[in-house]
C-alpha positions in Angstrom: 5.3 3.5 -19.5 7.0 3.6 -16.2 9.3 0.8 -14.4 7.6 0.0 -11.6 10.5 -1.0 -9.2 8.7 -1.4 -6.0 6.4 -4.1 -7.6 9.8 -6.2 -8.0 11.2 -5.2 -4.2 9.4 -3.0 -2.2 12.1 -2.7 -0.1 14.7 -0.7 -2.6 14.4 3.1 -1.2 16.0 4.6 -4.7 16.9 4.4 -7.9 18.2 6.1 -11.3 15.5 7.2 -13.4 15.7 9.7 -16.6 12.7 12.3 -16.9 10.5 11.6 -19.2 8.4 14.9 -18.9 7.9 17.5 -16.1 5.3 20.0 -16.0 2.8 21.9 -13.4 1.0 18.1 -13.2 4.0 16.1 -11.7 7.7 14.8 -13.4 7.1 11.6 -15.4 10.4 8.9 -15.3 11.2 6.2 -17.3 11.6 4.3 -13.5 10.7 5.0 -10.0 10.4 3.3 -6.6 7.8 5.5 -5.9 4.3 4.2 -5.0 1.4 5.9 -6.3 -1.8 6.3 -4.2 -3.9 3.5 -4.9 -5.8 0.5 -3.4 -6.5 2.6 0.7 -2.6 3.4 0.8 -1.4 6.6 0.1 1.5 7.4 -2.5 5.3 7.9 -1.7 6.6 11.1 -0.4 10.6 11.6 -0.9 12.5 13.4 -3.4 14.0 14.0 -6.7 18.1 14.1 -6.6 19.7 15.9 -10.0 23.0 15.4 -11.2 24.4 18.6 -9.7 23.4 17.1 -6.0 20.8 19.8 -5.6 17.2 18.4 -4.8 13.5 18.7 -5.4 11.0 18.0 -2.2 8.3 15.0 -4.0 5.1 15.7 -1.8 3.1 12.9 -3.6 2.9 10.1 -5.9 -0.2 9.6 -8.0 -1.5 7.8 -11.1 -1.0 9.1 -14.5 -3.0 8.2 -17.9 -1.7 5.3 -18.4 -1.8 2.3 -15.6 2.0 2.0 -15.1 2.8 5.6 -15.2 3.4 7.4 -12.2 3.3 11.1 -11.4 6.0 12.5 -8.9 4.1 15.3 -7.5 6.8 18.4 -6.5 6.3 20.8 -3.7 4.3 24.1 -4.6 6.9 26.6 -6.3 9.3 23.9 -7.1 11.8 24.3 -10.3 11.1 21.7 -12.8 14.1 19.1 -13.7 15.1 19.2 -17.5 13.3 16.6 -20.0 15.9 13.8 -20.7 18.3 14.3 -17.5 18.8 11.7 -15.2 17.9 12.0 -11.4 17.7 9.8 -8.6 14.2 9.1 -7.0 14.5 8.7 -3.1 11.6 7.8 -1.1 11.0 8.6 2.6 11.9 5.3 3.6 10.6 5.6 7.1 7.2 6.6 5.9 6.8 3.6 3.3 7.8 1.3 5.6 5.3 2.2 8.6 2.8 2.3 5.6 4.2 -1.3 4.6 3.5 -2.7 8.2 0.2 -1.0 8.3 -0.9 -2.6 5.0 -0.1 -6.0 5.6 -1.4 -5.6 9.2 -4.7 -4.7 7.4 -4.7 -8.2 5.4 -4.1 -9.8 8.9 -7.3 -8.1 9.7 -9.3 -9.7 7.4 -7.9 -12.9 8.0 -9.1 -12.7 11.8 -12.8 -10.6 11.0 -14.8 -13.1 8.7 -17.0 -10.4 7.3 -17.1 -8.2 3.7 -14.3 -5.0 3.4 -16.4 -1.9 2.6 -13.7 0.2 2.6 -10.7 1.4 4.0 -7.9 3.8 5.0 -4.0 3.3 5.3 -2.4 5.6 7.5 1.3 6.8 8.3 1.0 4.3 11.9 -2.9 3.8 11.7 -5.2 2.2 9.6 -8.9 1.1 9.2 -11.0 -1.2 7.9 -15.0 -1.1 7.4 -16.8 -4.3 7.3 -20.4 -5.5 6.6 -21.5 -7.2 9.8 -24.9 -7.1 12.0 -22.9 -6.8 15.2 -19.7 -5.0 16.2 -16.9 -8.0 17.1 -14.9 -8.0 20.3 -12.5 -5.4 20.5 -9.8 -7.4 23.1 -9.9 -10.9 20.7 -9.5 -9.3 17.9 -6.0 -7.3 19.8 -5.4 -11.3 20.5 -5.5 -12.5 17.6 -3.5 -10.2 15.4 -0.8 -9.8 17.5 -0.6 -13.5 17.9 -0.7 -13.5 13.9 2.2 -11.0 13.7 4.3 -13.1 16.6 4.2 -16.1 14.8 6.4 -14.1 12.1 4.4 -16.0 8.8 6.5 -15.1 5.9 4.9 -12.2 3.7 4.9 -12.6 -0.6 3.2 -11.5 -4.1 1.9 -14.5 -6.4 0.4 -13.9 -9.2 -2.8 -16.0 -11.4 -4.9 -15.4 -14.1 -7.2 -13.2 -14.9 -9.3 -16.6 -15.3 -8.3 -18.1 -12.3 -9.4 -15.1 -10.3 -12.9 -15.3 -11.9 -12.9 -18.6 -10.8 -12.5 -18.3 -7.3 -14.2 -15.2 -6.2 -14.3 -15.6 -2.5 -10.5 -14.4 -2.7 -11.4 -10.7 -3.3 -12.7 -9.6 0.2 -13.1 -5.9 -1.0 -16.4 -4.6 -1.9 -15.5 -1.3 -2.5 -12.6 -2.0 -4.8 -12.2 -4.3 -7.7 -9.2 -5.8 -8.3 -7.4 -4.6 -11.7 -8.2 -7.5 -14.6 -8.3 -7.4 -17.9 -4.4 -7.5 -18.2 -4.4 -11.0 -18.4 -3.0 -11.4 -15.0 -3.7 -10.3 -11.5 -1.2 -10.0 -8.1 -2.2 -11.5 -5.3 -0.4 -10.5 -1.6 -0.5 -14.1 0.1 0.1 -14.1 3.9 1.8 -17.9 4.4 -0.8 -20.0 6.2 -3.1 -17.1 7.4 -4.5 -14.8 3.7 -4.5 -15.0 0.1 -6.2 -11.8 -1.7 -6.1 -9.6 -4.6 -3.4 -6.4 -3.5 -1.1 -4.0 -5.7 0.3 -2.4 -2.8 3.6 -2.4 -1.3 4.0 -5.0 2.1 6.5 -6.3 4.2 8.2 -10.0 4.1 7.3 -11.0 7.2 4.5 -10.6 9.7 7.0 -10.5 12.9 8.0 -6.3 11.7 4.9 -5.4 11.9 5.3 -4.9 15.7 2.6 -4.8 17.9 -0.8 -3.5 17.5 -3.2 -1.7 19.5 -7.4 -2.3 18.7 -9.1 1.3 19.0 -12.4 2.3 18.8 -15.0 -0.3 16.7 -17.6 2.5 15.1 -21.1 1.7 13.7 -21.0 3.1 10.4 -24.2 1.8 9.1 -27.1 -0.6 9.8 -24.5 -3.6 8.8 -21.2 -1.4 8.9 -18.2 -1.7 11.6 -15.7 0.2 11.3 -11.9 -1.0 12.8 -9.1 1.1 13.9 -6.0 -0.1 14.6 -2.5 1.7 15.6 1.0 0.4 16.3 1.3 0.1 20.0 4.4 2.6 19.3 3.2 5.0 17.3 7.0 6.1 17.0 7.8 3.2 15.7 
């Protein structure tokens, strides 16, 4: 089982970790700040320091066998860090935190489109959301309405219920496509002060306001009763 350190504070870029196996599959540590691909939003990129200073490029972050384990994945060719040392995992701090922004833009989303998620993709400064409605929604409200959401600056934090109290209130999970995890006896919710309260493992910012601002693209038809949302940051260097 792996520490999960960003589920604590996304914010911490690195930490000490010791290697708990490394093979053509990925390195395994005891504790990482790395987030593996899950939930629309892509896993960590960074890298692997060693004790000698040297380091080893981490081109992804993916889920291992077990639900809390997480599998650094090195660059092709790569030498493999020794069983039982101790490294230090470093994200790309740039990248998680435009994927941050993105994400919790994406809950602001559903909070302004009243309408069932069928999927969606979270990209390094785009993003996407698919949902079941007859018509396509106005493009310029929507552009309104979010970046009035993110002005307002609504603080940003996890809570966590019940596995029972989830089944109990079902309109919180807006995703058809993906179930949130249960079974564990308890599930995280990412609640959005005042504006969204819904099922999310993912890593967000703590407050709306560094988001920045947010441009509406293109509204596709992706089915008889599926429209599909683009958004970017108005910035895209940002």
């Amino acid at each position: 089982m792996t520490q999960l350190v960003f589920r604590d504070d996304a914010y911490i870029r690195s930490c000490k970790a010791k290697v708990l196996a490394a093979d053509a599959n990925g390195v395994l540590l005891d504790r990482t700040v790395f987030y593996p691909m899950g939930g629309g939003q892509p896993g960590d990129t960074g890298r692997l320091r060693l004790a000698g200073g040297s380091e080893i490029a981490v081109v992804d972050a993916v889920k291992g066998a077990a639900s809390d384990e997480v599998l650094h994945k090195l660059a092709p060719g790569s030498a493999l860090p020794e069983v039982g040392s101790e490294v230090e995992a470093v994200i790309d701090w740039d990248r998680r935190h435009r994927l941050m922004r993105m994400h919790t833009c994406l809950h602001l989303l559903c909070a302004v489109v009243i309408g069932d998620v069928t999927g969606g993709s979270i990209g390094d400064g785009k993003g996407r959301l698919d949902f079941n409605l007859p018509e396509a929604p106005d493009r310029a409200a929507i552009e309104t309405a979010l970046n009035k959401l993110i002005a307002e600056d609504h603080p940003v934090r996890p809570r966590w219920i019940t596995d029972e109290e989830l089944a109990a209130k079902p309109e919180l999970v807006r995703t058809m496509s993906v179930k949130p995890p249960s079974g564990h006896g308890k599930v995280r919710l990412l609640e959005i002060e005042g504006v969204d309260l819904q099922p999310c493992g993912g890593t967000h910012i703590a407050r709306t306001g560094e988001i920045g601002p947010i441009l509406v693209g293109k509204i596709e038809n992706k089915g008889k009763q599926n429209r599909r949302i683009n958004l970017a940051f108005a910035d895209r260097t940002a």
